[in-house]
N, C-alpha and C positions, 0 to 999 in steps of 0.2 A: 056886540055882546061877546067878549071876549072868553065870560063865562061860563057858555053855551059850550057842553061834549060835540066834535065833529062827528060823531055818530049818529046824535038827536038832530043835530042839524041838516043832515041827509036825511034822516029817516024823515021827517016832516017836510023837505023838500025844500030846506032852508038855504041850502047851499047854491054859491052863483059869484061869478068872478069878480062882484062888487063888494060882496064877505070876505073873501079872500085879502080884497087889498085893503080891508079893513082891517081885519086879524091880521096882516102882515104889511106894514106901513113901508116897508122898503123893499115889499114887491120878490124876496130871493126863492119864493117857493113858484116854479113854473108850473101856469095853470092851464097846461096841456096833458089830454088823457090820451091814449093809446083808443086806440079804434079797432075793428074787424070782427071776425069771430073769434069764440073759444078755439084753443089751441094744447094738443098735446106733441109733445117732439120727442120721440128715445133718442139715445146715443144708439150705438152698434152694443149690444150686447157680449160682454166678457167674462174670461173664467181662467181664474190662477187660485192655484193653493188650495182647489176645494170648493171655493165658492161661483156661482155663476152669479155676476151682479150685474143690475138692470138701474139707469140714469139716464136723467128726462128732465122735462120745464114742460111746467104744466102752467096755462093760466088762462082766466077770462079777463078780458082787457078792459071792460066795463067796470069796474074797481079791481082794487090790489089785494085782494084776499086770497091768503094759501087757498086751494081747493084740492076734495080729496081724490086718487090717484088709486085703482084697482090694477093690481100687476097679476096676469096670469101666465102661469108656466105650464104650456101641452107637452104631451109626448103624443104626435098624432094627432086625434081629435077629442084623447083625454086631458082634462084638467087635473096637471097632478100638484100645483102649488096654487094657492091663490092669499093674497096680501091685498089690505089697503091700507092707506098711508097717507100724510097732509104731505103737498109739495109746499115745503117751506125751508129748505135749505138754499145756502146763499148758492146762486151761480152766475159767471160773468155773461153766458148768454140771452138772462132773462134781464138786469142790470141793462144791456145795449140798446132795448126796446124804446123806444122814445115811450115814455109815461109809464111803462114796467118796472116798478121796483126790483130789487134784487133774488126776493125771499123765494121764489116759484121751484128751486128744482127739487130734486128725488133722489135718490142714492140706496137701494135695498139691495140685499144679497140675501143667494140661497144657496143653504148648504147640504149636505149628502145625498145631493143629485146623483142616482146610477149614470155611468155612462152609454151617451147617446147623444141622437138627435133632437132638440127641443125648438118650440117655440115660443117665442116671448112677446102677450100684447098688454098694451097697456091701456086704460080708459077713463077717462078722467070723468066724475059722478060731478054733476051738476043739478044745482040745486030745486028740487018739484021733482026730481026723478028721470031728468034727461041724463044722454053720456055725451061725448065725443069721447071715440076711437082711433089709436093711432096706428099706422101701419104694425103690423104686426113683423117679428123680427127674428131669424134662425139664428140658434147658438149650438153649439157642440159642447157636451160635459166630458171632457176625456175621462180615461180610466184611472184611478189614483196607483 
């Protein structure tokens, strides 16, 4: 059924490698999925010109959907920023994952940070109300 949304088709639990090479007679779409757990990765956290920005690859590997991305910024054991955010920007390290599409990274900045020392974690909201947390990550806001 060619006419059948691959959405409806998972949601009913239609989907199976025999559909596949039915919808796709010459076979070029690989029907290998990525495995393991949810996964959050920061970069090292940076800061030029004012802004302190925080980049990451968020994803769960059981389908290829953005998933949302809470970025908090401590001074201490206070919360002085908090953001969330869809990991959906393109990045080449999510793209390498065997079965990871591309769309999974993050890119946020924050701006008129006083200077100091902060901390930056990140957690990726999964869906029913679960997290995975990623190591959390010291940045320095210099003085402008």
């Amino acid at each position: 059924n060619r006419g059948w949304s691959g959405i409806a088709m998972w949601t009913f639990g239609y989907e199976s490698p025999d559909l596949w090479s039915r919808l796709n007679d010459d076979l070029t779409i690989p029907l290998q999925r990525a495995t393991g757990a949810p996964r959050v990765v920061n970069d090292a956290p940076s800061y030029a010109a004012g802004v302190l920005r925080v980049r990451g690859v968020a994803y769960r590997p059981q389908w290829d959907l953005p998933v949302p991305v809470r970025i908090q910024v401590k001074q201490g054991t206070t919360v002085v920023r908090t953001i969330t955010v869809l990991a959906n920007r393109s990045r080449t390290l999510a793209a390498a994952l065997q079965g990871i599409g591309p769309f999974h990274g993050y890119d946020q900045g924050f701006n008129g940070l006083p200077a100091g020392a902060y901390t930056v974690c990140t957690t990726m909201l999964r869906w029913g109300g679960g997290t995975v947390v990623a190591d959390c990550d010291a940045a320095t806001v210099l003085a402008s």
